[in-house]
MIFI-923124 format. One line per 8 residues: their letters; for each residue y, z, x of C-alpha. Coordinates in steps of 0.1 Angstrom, whole numbers, plus 5000, padded with zeros to 4 digits. Last residue first. Example, Ala and Ser with C-alpha at 12.3 -4.5 7.8 and 13.67 -1.06 7.14 Angstrom:
// residues 2
sa> 4989 5071 5137; 4955 5078 5123
This chain:
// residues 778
xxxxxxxx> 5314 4820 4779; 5333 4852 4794; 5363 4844 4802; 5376 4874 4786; 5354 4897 4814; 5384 4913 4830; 5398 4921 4796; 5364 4940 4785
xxxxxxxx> 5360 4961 4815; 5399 4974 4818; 5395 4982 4779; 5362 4999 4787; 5382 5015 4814; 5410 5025 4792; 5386 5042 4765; 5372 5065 4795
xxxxxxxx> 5409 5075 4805; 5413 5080 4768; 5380 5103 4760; 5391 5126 4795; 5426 5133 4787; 5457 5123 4781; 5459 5091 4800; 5477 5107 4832
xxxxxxxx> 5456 5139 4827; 5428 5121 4839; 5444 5119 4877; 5447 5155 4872; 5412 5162 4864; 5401 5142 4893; 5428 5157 4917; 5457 5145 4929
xxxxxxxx> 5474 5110 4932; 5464 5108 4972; 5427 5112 4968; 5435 5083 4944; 5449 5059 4967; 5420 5065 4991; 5392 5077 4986; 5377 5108 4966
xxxxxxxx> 5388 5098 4930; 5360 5067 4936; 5330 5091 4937; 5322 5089 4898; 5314 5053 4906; 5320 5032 4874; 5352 5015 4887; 5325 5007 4917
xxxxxxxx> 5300 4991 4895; 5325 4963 4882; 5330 4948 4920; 5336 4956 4952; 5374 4944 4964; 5386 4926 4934; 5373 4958 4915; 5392 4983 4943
xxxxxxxx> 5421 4964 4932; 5418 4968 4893; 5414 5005 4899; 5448 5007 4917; 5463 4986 4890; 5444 5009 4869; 5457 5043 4887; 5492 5028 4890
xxxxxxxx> 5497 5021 4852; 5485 5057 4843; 5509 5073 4871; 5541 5056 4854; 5534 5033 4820; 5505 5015 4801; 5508 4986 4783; 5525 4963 4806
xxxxxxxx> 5487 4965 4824; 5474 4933 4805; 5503 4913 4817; 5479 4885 4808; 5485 4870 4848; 5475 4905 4858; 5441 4902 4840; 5433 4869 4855
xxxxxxxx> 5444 4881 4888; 5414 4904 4883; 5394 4876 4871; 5402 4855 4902; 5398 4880 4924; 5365 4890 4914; 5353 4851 4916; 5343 4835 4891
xxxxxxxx> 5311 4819 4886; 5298 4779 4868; 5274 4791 4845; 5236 4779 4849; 5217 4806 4832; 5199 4825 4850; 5218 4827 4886; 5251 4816 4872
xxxxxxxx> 5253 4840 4843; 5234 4864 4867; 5260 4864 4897; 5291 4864 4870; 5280 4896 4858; 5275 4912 4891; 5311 4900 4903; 5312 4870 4928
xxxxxxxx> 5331 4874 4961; 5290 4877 4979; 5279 4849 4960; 5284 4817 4988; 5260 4844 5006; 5226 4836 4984; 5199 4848 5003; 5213 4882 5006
xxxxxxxx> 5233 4884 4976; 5202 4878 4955; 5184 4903 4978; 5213 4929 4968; 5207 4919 4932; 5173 4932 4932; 5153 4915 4905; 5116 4937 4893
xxxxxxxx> 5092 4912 4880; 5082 4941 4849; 5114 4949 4847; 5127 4982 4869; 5150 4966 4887; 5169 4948 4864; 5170 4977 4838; 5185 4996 4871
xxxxxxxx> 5215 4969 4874; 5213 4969 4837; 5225 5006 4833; 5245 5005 4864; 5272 4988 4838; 5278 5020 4821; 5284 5020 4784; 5262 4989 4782
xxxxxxxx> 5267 4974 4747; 5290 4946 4759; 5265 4936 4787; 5235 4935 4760; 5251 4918 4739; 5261 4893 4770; 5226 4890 4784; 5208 4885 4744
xxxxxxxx> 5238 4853 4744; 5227 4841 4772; 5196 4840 4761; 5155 4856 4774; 5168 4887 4785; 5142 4906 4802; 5120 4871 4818; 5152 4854 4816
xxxxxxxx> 5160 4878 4846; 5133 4874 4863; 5129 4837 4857; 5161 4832 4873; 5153 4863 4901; 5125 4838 4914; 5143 4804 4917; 5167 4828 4934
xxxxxxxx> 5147 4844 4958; 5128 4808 4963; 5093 4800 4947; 5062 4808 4973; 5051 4838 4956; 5020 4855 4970; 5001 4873 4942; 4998 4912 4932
xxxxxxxx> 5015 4907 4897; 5046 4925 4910; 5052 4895 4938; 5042 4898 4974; 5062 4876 4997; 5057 4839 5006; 5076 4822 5032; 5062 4785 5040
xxxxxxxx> 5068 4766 5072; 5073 4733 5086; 5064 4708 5116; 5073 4735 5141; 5073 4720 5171; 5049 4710 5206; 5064 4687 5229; 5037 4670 5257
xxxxxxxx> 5007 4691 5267; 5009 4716 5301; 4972 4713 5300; 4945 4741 5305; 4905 4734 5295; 4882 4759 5288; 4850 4761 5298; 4819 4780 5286
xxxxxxxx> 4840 4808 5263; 4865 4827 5267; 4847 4857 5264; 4846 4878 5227; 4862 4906 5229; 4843 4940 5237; 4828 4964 5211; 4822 4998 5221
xxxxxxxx> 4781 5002 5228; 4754 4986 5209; 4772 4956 5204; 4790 4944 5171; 4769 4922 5148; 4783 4891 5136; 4807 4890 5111; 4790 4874 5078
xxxxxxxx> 4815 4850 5059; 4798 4817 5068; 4782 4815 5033; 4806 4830 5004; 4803 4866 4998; 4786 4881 4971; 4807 4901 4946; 4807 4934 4946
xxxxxxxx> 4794 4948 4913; 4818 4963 4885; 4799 4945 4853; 4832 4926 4856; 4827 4913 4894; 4845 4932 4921; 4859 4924 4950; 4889 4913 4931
xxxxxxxx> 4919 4891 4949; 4903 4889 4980; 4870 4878 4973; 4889 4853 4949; 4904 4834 4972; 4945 4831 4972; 4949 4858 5002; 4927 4839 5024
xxxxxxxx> 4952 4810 5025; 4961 4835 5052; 4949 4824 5078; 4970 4792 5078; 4966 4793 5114; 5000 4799 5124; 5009 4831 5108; 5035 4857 5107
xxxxxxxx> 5027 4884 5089; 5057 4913 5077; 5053 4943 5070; 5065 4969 5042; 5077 5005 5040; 5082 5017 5076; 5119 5038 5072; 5102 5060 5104
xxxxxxxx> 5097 5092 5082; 5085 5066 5055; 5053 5056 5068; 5035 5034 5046; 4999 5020 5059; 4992 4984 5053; 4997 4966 5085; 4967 4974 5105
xxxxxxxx> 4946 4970 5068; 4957 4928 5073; 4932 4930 5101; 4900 4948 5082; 4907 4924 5051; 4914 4890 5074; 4874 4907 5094; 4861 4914 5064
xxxxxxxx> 4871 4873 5047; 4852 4862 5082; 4866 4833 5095; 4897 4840 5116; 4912 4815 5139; 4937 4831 5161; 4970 4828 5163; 4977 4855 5135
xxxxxxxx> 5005 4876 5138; 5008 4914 5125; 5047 4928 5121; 5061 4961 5109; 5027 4988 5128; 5045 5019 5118; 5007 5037 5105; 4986 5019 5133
xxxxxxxx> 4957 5041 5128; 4932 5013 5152; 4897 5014 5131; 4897 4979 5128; 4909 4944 5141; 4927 4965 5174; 4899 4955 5200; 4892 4921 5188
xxxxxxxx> 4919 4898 5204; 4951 4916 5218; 4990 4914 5223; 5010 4944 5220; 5050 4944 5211; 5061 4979 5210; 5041 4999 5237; 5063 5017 5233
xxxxxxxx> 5082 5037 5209; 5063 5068 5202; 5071 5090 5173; 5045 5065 5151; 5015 5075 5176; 4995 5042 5176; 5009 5025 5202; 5007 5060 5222
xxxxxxxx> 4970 5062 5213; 4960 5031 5225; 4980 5029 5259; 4950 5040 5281; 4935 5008 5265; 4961 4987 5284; 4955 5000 5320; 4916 4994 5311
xxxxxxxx> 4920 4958 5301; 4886 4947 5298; 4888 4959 5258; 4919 4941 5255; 4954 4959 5248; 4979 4936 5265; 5014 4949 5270; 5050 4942 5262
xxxxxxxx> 5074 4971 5259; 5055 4988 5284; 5079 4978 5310; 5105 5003 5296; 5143 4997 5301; 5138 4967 5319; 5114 4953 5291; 5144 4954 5270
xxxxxxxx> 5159 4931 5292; 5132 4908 5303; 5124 4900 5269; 5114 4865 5271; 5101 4866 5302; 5078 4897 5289; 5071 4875 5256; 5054 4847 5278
xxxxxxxx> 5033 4868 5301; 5018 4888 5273; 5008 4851 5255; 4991 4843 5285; 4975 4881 5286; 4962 4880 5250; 4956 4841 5258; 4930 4851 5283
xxxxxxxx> 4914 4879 5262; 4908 4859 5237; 4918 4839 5203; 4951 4859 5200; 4958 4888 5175; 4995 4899 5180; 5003 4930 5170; 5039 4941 5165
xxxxxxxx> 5057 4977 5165; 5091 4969 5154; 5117 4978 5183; 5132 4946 5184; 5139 4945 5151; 5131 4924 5118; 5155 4895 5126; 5152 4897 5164
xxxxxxxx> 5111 4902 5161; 5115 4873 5143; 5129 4851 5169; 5103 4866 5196; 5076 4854 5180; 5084 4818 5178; 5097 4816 5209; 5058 4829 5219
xxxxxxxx> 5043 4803 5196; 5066 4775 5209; 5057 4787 5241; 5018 4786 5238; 5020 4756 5223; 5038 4737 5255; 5012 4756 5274; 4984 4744 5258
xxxxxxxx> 4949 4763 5265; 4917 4739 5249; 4886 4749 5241; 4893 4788 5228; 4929 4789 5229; 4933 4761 5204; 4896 4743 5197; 4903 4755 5157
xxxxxxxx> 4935 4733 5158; 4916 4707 5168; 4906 4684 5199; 4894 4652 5195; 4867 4640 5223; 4866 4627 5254; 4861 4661 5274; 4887 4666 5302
xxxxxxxx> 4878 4660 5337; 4889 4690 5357; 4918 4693 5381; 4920 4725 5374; 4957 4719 5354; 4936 4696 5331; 4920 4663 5342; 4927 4628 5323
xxxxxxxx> 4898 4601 5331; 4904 4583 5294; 4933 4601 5281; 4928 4631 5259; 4928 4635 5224; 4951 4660 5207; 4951 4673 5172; 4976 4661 5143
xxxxxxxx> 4984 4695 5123; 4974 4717 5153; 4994 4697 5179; 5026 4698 5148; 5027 4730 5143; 5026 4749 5111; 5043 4781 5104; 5033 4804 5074
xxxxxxxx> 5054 4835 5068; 5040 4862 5049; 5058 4891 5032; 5042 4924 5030; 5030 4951 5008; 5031 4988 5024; 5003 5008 5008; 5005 5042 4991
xxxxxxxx> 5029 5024 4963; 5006 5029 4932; 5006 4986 4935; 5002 4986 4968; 4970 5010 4967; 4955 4988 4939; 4957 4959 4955; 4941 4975 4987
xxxxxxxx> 4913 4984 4966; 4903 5017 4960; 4867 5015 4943; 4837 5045 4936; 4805 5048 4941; 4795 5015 4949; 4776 4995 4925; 4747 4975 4930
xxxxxxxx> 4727 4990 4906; 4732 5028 4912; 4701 5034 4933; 4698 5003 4954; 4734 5011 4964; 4736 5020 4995; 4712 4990 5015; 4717 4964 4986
xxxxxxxx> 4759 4963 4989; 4755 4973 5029; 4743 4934 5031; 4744 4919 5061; 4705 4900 5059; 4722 4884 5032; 4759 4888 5028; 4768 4912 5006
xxxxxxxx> 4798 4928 5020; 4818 4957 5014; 4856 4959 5031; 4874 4992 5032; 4845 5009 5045; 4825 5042 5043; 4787 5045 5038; 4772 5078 5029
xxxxxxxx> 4733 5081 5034; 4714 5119 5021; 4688 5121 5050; 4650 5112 5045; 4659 5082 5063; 4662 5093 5096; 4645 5063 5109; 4658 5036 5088
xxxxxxxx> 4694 5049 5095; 4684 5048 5138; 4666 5013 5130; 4702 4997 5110; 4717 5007 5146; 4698 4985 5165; 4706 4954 5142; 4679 4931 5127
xxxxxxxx> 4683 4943 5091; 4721 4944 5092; 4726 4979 5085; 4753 4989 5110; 4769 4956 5116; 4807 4959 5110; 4809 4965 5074; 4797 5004 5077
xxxxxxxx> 4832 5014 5088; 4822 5048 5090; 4785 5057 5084; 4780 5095 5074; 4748 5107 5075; 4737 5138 5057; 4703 5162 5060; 4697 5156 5091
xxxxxxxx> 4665 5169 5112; 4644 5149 5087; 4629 5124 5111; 4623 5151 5135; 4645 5146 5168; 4638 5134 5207; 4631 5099 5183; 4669 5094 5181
xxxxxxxx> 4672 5090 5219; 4647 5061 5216; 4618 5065 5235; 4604 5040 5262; 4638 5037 5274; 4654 5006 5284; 4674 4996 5255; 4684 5032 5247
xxxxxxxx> 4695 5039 5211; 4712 5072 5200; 4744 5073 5215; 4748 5037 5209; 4753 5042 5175; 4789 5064 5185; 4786 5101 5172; 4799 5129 5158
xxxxxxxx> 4776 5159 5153; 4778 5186 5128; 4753 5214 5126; 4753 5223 5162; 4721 5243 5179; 4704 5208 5183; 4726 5201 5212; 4726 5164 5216
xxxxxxxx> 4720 5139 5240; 4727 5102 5249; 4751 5110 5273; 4777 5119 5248; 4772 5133 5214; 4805 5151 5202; 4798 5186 5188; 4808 5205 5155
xxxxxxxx> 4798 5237 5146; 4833 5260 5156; 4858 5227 5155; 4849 5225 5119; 4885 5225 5110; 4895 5198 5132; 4878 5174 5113; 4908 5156 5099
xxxxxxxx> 4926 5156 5130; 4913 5159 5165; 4882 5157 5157; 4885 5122 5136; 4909 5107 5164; 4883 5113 5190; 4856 5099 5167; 4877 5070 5162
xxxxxxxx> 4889 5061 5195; 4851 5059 5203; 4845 5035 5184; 4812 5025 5163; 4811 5054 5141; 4784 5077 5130; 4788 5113 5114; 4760 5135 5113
xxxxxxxx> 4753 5162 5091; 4728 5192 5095; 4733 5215 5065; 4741 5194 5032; 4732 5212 4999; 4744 5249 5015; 4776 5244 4989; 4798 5250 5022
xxxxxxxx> 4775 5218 5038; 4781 5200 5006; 4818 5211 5005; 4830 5205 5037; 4812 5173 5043; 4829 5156 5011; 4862 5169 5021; 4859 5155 5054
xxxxxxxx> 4848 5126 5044; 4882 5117 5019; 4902 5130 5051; 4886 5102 5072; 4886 5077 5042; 4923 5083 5038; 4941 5051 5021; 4949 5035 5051
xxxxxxxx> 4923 5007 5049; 4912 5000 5011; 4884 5024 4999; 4853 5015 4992; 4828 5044 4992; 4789 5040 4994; 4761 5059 4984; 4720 5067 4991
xxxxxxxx> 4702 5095 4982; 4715 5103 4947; 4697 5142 4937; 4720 5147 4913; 4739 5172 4940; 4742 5140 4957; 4761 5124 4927; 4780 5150 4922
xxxxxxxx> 4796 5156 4956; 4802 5116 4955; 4821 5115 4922; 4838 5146 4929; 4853 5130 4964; 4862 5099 4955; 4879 5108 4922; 4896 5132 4945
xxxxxxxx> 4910 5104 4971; 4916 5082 4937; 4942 5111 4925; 4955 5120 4960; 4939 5154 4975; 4959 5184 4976; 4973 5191 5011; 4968 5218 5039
xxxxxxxx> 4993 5231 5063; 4982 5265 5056; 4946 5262 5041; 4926 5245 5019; 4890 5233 5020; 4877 5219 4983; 4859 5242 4963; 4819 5240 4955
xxxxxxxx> 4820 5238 4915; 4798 5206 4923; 4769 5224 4943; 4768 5252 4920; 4765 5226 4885; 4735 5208 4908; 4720 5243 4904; 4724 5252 4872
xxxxxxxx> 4712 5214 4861; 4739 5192 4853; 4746 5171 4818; 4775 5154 4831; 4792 5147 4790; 4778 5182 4780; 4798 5198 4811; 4830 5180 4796
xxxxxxxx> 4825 5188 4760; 4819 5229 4774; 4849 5228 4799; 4869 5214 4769; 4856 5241 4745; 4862 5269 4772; 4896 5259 4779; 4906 5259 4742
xxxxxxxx> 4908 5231 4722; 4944 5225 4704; 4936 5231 4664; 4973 5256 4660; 4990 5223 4670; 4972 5202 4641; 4943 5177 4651; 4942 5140 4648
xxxxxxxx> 4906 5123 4655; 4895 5099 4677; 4860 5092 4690; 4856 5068 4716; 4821 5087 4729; 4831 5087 4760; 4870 5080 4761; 4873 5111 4736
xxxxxxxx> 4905 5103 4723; 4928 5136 4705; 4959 5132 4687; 4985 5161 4683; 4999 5174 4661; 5036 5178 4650; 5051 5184 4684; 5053 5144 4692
xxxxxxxx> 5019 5145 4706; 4992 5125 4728; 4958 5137 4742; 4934 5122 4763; 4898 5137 4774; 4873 5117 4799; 4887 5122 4829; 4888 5097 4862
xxxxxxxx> 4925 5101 4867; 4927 5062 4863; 4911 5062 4832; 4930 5095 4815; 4962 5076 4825; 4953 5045 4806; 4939 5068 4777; 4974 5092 4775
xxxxxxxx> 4992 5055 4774; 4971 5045 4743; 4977 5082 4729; 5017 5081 4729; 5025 5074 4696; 4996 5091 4681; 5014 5115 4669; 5042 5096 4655
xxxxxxxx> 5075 5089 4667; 5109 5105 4652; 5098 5141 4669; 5103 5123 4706; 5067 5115 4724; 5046 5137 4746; 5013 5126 4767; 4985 5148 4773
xxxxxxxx> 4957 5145 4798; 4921 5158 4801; 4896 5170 4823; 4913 5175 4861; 4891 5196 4885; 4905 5197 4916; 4919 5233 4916; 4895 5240 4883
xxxxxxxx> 4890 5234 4845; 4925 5212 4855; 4950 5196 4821; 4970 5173 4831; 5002 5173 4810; 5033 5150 4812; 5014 5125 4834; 5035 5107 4861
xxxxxxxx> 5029 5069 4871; 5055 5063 4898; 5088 5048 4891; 5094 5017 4911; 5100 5018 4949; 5134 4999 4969; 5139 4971 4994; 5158 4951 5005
xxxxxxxx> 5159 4929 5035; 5146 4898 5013; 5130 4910 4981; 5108 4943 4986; 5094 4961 4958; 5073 4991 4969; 5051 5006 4937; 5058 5039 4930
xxxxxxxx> 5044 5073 4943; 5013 5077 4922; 5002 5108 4907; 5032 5125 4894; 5013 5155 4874; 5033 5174 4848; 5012 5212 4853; 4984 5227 4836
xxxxxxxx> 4958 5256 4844; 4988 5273 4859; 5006 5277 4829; 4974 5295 4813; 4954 5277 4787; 4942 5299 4759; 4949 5277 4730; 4980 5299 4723
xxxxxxxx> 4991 5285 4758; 4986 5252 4749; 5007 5250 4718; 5035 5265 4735; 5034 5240 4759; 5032 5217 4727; 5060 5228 4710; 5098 5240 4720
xxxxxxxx> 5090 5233 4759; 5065 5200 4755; 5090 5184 4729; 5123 5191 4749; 5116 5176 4775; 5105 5146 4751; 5141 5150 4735; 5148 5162 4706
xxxxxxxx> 5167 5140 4685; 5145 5141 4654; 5151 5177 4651; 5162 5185 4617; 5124 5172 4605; 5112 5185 4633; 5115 5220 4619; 5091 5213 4593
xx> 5062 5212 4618; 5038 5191 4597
C-alpha cells in the first residue's frame, strides 16, 4: 500500500494518474507517447422538441497502443478512498468496445489487471505494471500469427497532411479484416451502419494489403456511378498514380487498382464476357460496395463476374446484410466464419456514440388511405378511361391510382413542416414513381413560389430519366450548397447518395423491403455540425415506419452474433446491369380529382435514450424522467437544498439515464414559461400546483425580507431579486450578471462584493435570497 494515500484520500482522479499511475507506466517502460486519455465516442445527441444538446462521450483515462493503431489494453483511475478494483468493470466495458483484450483499473495503490480472454484477474502492485514487451508478447500469444501474417498486420495505416486517425469501430474494422486475410480468410463481410465511413474504412484496408504486397491487383465494384466518382475523388484520392476507372467495357491491365460499375464487365450480347478478356486470378482483392442490392443473388449477372474471379480475396460492404434465400450475402462471405460478418456497426450503435443524427418521426394518416376508394359503376378518370371496379388501397396510391385531392393534402402537408423546421432544410421526398416525383414537384413549386423566385432549383426532381435533375446530384449533396433544397425522387437517392445535411426524409411511397427502410433512413443519419445538422426529422404517410418496432431493425444480430434471417417478402429485387432506373409507372394508371382528402390523425415519436420510438408526450416523458432520478418529493427538495449551485441539477437532469431538458419542457408547455425551475419540476413530477417568479419574489418583499440589509447591499438584492422575477434562480447564479445593467453601473465585481464584506457573505446572502424565495416550498 502507497502509504501516502492514506493522507491523500481527497485526491482527485487527475490527480491519481499524475502523482501515481503515469508514473507507474513510465517505470514499466511505456513512453508518454505509447499512452494518451482516449475520448472515443462523441456523445450521444438528445433532442426533445427544438432542443437539443450531446451527452458526455465515452473517454478512457489510459489506452494503452503497441503501435499507431494498435490499442491493447485500457486503464481506468479511481480516487485513493476507492479500491483497486473500483474501476475494473468499467476498464472491461471499454476494453470490449475498443476491441482489446487487456483492462486495468487503479486508485494509485495497485492496480487490477482482467484478461478478457482467458478471464483471469489478479491485483498487481504499482512497481508489477507489465511492460510493453510483456503486453505485446500476451497479446501476440492470444492471435497466434505466423512471421509472415505478423508482416502483413504490422502494415501501417496511410497518413498524411490533412489526414485523420481512424474512429474506434472504423479501426476495429480495419485490423480485424487485415488479419483475417493475412490468415489466409478468403471471403468477408463488413456491416457498418450508413454514414459511418465504409469508403474511408476500404480505403485503409486496400492501402495496407496492397502496401503489405498481400493484395496487388484490387478491384473495387459498385453499382453507381456517383459513387465511384465520389470514391476517387475523396477517399481514394491517394492512389490517384495506379488507379483507373473502367469505362467502355475495358481495362488497362497495366493499373493495379480499378474501380468499376458491374456492368462494366458483363456484355449481354457478346459472345465473351468482358471479364473473361482476363485470367481468373488476375485480382487478388475485390471489393463489393453495397453488396445488399443484388450482387450475389445466385441468378444475377454480377454474382457470375465474383464466381469467376473467385480465386480473389472477396470484401463485402453494406450497411444492411440480408439472408434471404437465393439473396443471401450472409452464406456467400461468410461460409468461412460461421455466418458471422467480420465485424458490426449498427446504426443503433452509431446514434448512441453520437456519430449518427437520431430523428423524430411523425406519422400522418389520411383518411382515402385509411378507408380506400371504390369507383362508381361506369366512372372514367381524368383520360376519360373506365375505372377498374374494384377497391382501391392505400398501397394502389400513386402506383394504380393518382389523386389529386391526396396529392395536395400531402404536398400542404410538406410544406408546413418545412416552415417549422426551415425553409432551407435539405428534404427528400421518396414518391412511388417517377410521375408523382414530378406531380408532387409541381405542387411544392406553387407552394413556394417565393423562395423559388430567388432560386428555381429550390424545388427539383432527381429521377434517373430526369437528366436536368441528375446534373444536380452533387450540388444537393455538397453541404456548402443551398439548393437544390427540397428534391423529390423515387429510387435514385435510396442508397449511396452522401447526403450529410439532408434535415427532413418523407415517405409516400410504400416500402417493403426492411434494406431498402435501412438504406433510406441512412440518407438522414449523418451528423454535420459545421451546418448545426444534428438530427432529422421523417415525416411519413405510409406507416413505414412501423419498421422501426421489428426486430430486424432493432438487432440484426442473433446472440451467437449471426444475422438474422429475414422475413419472407423482404428480398429487393435485383438492380439492372447498368445504373438503376426507377421503377415505371406501371401498366395503367388511373388520375381522379377525388373528393376531400384530410388528415385523420397523427403520431409524433422521437428517439428515446434506450434506442426506441416514444410516443408518450414531452411532459408525460420528463415526469418519469425526473422521478426516474429522484424518485419523492421529498428526495427533489433534499437534494434542491443541498445544491450549492442550482445548475448542478439542471446538468444532473440532463445527464440521467432518460436525459430531461427543461428548455423542451418549456417548449411544449408555454403556460410554464413565468414559472421558476423548481416550481416546473414540482408540478411536472409531482403534481404541485406552480408559482410564478413574480409571485415568489413579491413574496419575499411582502416579508420585508430585504429590511435586513442597508445602502448599496440592499440595492444589489433588490436588484438581484428583479433580474429573478425576470429569468429565474439560474441567472442570480450566472457569474456574468455584474456585466449588465444595474450592476455594471454599481462598480466592479469586487466592489459590488465589498458591499457585504466580502466574498463568503455576498455568497451567504444569496443562499439566504435562495432559501426565502423558496419558503413556500411544500
Amino acid at each position: 500500500m502507497n502509504t501516502d494515500l492514506n493522507s491523500e484520500k481527497d485526491l482527485s482522479e487527475e490527480d491519481i494518474k499524475n502523482r501515481y499511475i503515469t508514473p507507474a507506466l513510465n517505470k514499466a517502460g511505456w513512453e508518454n507517447d505509447s499512452f494518451r486519455m482516449e475520448a472515443f465516442t462523441d456523445g450521444r445527441i438528445i433532442v426533445q422538441g427544438k432542443q437539443k444538446f450531446r451527452r458526455k462521450g465515452k473517454r478512457a483515462d489510459y489506452v494503452l497502443f503497441a503501435g499507431r493503431n494498435l490499442p491493447i489494453a485500457v486503464i481506468e483511475a479511481k480516487k485513493a478512498d476507492l479500491s483497486p478494483s473500483a474501476g475494473i468493470s468499467q476498464a472491461i466495458e471499454y476494453a470490449q468496445m475498443l476491441d482489446v483484450h487487456f483492462a486495468f483499473s487503479s486508485n494509485g495503490s495497485a492496480f487490477r489487471f482482467h484478461n478478457l480472454e482467458t478471464g483471469e484477474e489478479t491485483e498487481l502492485s504499482m512497481d508489477e505494471f507489465p511492460s510493453p514487451e510483456k503486453l505485446l508478447s500476451l497479446h501476440r500469444g492470444i492471435h497466434n500469427l505466423s512471421n509472415e501474417e505478423q508482416r502483413i498486420v504490422d502494415e501501417p495505416y496511410y497518413y498524411n497532411i490533412g489526414t485523420h486517425d481512424p474512429r474506434y469501430y472504423q479501426r476495429i474494422a480495419i485490423n480485424r479484416t487485415v488479419e483475417a486475410v493475412a490468415k489466409g480468410r478468403k471471403r468477408l463481410l463488413l456491416v457498418m451502419a450508413t454514414g459511418t465511413g465504409k469508403t474511408y474504412t476500404a480505403f485503409q484496408i486496400i492501402h495496407r494489403l496492397h502496401t503489405s504486397g498481400k493484395c496487388k491487383k484490387i478491384l473495387y465494384l459498385a453499382d453507381r456511378n456517383n459513387l465511384i466518382d465520389q470514391t476517387i475523388q475523396q477517399d481514394f484520392a491517394p492512389f490517384k498514380k495506379i488507379l483507373t476507372k473502367v469505362k467502355h467495357k475495358e481495362a488497362d491491365s497495366s493499373f493495379e487498382i480499378y474501380m468499376s460499375l458491374y456492368g462494366q464487365w458483363v456484355d449481354e450480347e457478346a459472345t465473351k464476357q468482358p471479364y473473361e478478356e482476363f485470367s481468373k486470378d488476375f485480382f487478388d482483392l475485390i471489393v463489393v460496395d453495397e453488396c445488399h442490392r443484388g450482387s450475389v443473388r445466385e441468378d444475377s449477372e454480377w454474382r457470375k463476374i465474383l464466381e469467376y474471379f473467385s480465386p480473389a480475396i472477396q470484401l463485402g460492404l453494406t450497411a444492411t446484410p440480408k439472408a434471404v434465400d437465393g439473396a443471401n450475402n450472409i452464406d456467400y462471405f461468410c461460409t468461412e466464419n460461421d455466418g458471422k460478418p467480420i465485424y458490426i456497426y449498427s446504426i443503433d450503435q452509431g446514434i448512441d456514440d453520437g456519430f449518427l443524427a437520431p430523428y423524430r418521426v411523425t406519422r400522418s394518416f389520411l383518411s382515402i388511405d385509411l378507408e380506400g376508394w371504390i369507383p362508381e359503376p361506369g366512372e372514367k378518370d381524368l383520360y376519360d378511361n373506365l375505372i377498374e371496379q374494384r377497391h382501391f388501397a392505400r398501397t394502389d396510391m400513386g402506383r394504380k391510382l393518382a389523386v389529386e385531392t391526396r396529392r395536395a393534402v400531402v404536398a400542404r402537408r410538406i410544406n408546413a413542416k418545412l416552415r417549422e423546421l426551415g425553409r432551407m432544410t435539405k428534404t427528400i421526398i421518396f414518391c412511388p414513381d417517377q410521375d408523382e416525383a414530378q406531380a408532387m414537384r409541381d405542387l411544392l413549386v406553387e407552394l413556394n413560389q417565393d423562395m423559388v423566385r430567388v432560386d428555381p432549383r429550390y424545388v427539383m426532381r432527381i429521377t434517373s430519366d430526369d437528366k436536368i435533375g441528375k446534373q444536380q446530384l452533387d450540388n444537393f449533396i455538397d453541404a456548402d450548397e443551398k439548393y437544390p433544397t427540397i428534391v423529390t425522387t423515387s429510387e435514385l437517392l435510396t442508397t449511396g447518395a452522401d447526403c450529410k445535411t439532408v434535415g427532413l426524409l418523407v415517405f409516400d411511397k410504400e416500402v417493403s423491403s426492411m434494406t431498402s427502410f435501412k438504406q433510406m433512413v441512412g440518407r438522414g443519419t449523418r451528423v454535420n455540425e459545421k451546418h448545426g445538422k444534428l438530427s432529422f426529422e421523417i415525416l411519413d404517410f405510409r406507416n413505414v415506419c412501423s419498421k422501426f418496432n421489428d426486430p430486424g431493425y432493432i438487432s440484426i444480430v442473433d446472440a451467437e452474433g449471426k444475422v438474422k434471417k429475414n422475413k419472407g417478402g423482404d428480398d429487393d429485387p435485383p438492380p439492372p446491369i447498368e445504373p438503376p432506373v426507377d421503377p415505371p409507372s406501371g401498366p395503367r394508371k388511373y388520375r381522379i380529382r377525388g373528393k376531400e382528402v384530410t388528415i385523420s390523425h397523427e403520431i409524433i415519436q422521437f428517439l428515446g435514450a434506450d434506442g426506441k420510438l416514444k410516443t408518450e408526450s414531452i411532459r408525460d416523458y420528463t415526469k418519469k424522467a425526473i422521478k426516474g432520478r429522484y424518485a419523492t418529493m421529498h428526495d427533489f427538495l433534499k437534494r434542491w437544498n443541498d445544491a450549492e449551485r442550482k445548475q448542478v441539477i439542471v446538468e444532473e437532469l440532463k445527464n440521467s439515464e432518460e436525459p430531461v431538458m427543461i428548455e423542451a419542457v418549456l417548449e411544449a408547455n408555454p403556460t410554464l414559461a413565468d414559472k421558476d425551475l423548481f416550481d416546473i419540476i414540482l408540478h411536472i413530477a409531482f403534481d404541485q400546483k406552480p408559482l410564478t417568479r413574480k409571485e415568489r419574489a413579491e413574496n419575499v418583499k411582502k416579508r420585508n425580507y430585504l429590511a435586513k440589509y442597508e445602502g448599496k447591499a440592499r440595492e444589489v438584492l433588490s436588484a438581484l431579486l428583479d433580474k429573478y422575477q425576470d429569468r429565474g434562480i439560474l441567472e442570480l447564479e450566472n457569474d456574468e450578471i455584474f456585466e449588465i445593467p444595474p450592476f455594471n453601473l454599481m462598480g466592479s465585481p469586487k466592489k459590488i462584493v465589498s458591499f457585504f464584506g466580502g466574498a463568503a457573505a455576498y455568497d451567504k446572502a444569496i443562499h439566504e435570497l435562495e432559501d426565502e424565495l423558496y419558503k413556500e416550498a411544500v
